[in-house]
GUDO-292886 format. One line per 8 residues: their letters; for each residue x, y, z of C-alpha. Coordinates in Angstrom, 1 decimal. Example, Ala and Ser with C-alpha at 12.3 -4.5 7.8 and 13.67 -1.06 7.14 Angstrom:
AS) 12.3 -4.5 7.8; 13.7 -1.1 7.1 .
# end
This chain:
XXXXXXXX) 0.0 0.0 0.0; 1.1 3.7 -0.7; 2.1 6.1 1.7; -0.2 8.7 0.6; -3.1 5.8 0.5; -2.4 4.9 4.3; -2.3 8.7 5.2; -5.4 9.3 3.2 .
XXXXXXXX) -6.5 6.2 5.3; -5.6 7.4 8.6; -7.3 10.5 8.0; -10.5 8.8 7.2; -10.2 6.9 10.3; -9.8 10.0 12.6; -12.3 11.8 11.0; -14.7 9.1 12.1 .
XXXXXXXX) -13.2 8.5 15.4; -13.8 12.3 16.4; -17.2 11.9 15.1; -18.5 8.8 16.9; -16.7 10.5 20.5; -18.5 13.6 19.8; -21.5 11.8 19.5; -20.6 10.0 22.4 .
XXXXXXXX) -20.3 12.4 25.4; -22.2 13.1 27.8; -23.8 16.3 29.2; -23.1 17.2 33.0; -26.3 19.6 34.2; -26.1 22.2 36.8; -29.5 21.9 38.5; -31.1 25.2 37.9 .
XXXXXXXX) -28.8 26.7 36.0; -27.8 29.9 37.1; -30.3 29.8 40.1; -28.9 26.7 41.3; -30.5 24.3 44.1; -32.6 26.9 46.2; -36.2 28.0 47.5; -37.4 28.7 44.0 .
XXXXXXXX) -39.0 31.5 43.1; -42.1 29.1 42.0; -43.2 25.9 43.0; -42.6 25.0 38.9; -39.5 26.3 38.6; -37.4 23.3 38.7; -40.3 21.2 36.9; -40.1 23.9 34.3 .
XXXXXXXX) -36.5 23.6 34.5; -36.1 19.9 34.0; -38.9 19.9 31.0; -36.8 22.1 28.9; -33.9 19.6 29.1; -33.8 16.1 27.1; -31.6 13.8 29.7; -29.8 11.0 28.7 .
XXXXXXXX) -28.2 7.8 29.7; -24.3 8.8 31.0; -25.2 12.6 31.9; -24.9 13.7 35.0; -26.7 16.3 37.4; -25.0 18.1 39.7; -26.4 20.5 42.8; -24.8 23.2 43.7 .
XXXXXXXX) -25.9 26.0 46.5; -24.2 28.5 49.1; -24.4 28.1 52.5; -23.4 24.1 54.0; -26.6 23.5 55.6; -29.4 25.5 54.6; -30.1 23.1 51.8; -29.3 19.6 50.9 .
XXXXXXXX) -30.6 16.4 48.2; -32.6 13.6 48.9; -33.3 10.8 46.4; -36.6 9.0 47.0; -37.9 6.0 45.1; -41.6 6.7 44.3; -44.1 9.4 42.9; -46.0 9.5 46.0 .
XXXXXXXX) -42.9 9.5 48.1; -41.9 12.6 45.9; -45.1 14.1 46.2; -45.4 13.8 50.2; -42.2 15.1 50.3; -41.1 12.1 52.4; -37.9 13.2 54.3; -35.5 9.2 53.7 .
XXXXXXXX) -32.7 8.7 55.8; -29.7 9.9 53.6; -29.0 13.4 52.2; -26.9 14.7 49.9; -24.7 18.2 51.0; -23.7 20.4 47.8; -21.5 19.5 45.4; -23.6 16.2 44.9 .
XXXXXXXX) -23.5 14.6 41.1; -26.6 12.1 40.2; -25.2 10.2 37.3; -28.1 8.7 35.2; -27.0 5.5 34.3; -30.6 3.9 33.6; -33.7 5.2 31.4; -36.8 5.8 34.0 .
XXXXXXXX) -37.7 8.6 36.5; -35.7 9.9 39.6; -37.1 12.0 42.5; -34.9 14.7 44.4; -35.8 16.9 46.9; -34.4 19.2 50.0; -35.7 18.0 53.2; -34.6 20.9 55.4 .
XXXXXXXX) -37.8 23.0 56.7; -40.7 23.3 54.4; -38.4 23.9 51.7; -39.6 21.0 49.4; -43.0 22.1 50.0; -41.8 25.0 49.0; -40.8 23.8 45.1; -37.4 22.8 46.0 .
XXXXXXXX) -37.6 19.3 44.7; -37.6 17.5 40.9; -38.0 14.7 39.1; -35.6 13.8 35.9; -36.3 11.5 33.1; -34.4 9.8 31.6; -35.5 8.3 28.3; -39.1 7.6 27.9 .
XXXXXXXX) -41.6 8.6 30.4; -42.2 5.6 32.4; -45.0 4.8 34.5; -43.8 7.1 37.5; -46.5 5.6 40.4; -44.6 2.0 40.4; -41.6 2.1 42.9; -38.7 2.8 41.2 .
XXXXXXXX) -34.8 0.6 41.6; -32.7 2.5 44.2; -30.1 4.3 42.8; -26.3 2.7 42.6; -25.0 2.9 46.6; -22.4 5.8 45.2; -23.2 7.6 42.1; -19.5 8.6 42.3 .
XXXXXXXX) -18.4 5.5 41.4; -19.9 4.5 38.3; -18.6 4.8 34.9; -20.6 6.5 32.4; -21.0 4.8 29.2; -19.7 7.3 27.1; -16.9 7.0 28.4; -16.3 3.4 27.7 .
XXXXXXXX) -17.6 3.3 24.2; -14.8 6.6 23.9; -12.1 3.9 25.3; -13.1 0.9 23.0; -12.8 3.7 20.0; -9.6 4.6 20.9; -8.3 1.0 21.2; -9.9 0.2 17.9 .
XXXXXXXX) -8.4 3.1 16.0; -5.0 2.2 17.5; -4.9 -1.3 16.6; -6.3 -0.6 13.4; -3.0 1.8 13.1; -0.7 -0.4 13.8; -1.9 -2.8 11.5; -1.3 -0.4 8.7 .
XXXX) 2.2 0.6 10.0; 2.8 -3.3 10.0; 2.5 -3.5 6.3; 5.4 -1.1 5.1 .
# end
């Protein structure tokens, strides 16, 4: 094989490789945006927030807010748990990142004062809608350690492309 035919070659191949990671990563959401995890100013706010947003398997959600203990995150595993604003035993302090590893419907909430009463709580989809009344699997026992997908499709890329390179180089 030419030299110009295996550059021409290589090109290709990185061309595509940077397309499929691109395609590949994943989004990492500050909860609120600019607003962060607060008392909303509406009881909607972070319902309206979450509805403009198309979540995805391997994003990740993070909650930020001033102050170490006037807020904090909950995850609870049902609608009506959600809706009660049922106060479970462990809470999240700021800084905390929900990765969403799983298509379905999660349930976070403050549970200091009234302040999910209050609008400070939201639920984020990932995938399809599902039925949101059935109890839901608990989330992983640490989000922190989990491995998004994205990132080990990126890896497997990277491994083929290389191999495939060397194969070439192998020919001259």
């Amino acid at each position: 094989m030419k030299m110009a035919s295996k550059m021409g070659l290589m090109g290709c191949l990185l061309i595509i490789t940077v397309a499929l990671l691109k395609g590949a990563t994943a989004e990492s959401y500050v909860v609120g945006d600019s607003l962060g995890w607060t008392v909303p100013p509406n009881t909607s706010f972070y319902s309206d927030w979450t509805n403009s947003k198309t979540f995805h398997i391997g994003d990740e959600v993070l909650f930020n807010w001033t102050g170490t203990l006037d807020h904090n995150v909950a995850e609870v595993s049902t609608l009506a748990e959600y809706e009660n604003c049922t106060k479970p035993g462990i809470v999240y302090l700021s800084g905390y990142t929900a990765n969403l590893i799983a298509n379905g419907s999660r349930f976070f909430l403050c549970t200091v004062d009234n302040h999910c009463e209050l609008g400070m709580k939201m639920i984020v989809t990932v995938g399809s809608p599902t039925n949101t009344s059935s109890t839901l699997a608990a989330p992983p026992p640490s989000d922190s350690s989990y491995s998004a997908p994205s990132l080990t499709f990126a890896g497997a890329l990277v491994s083929v492309f290389s191999l495939i390179v060397v194969s070439l180089f192998n020919y001259v």
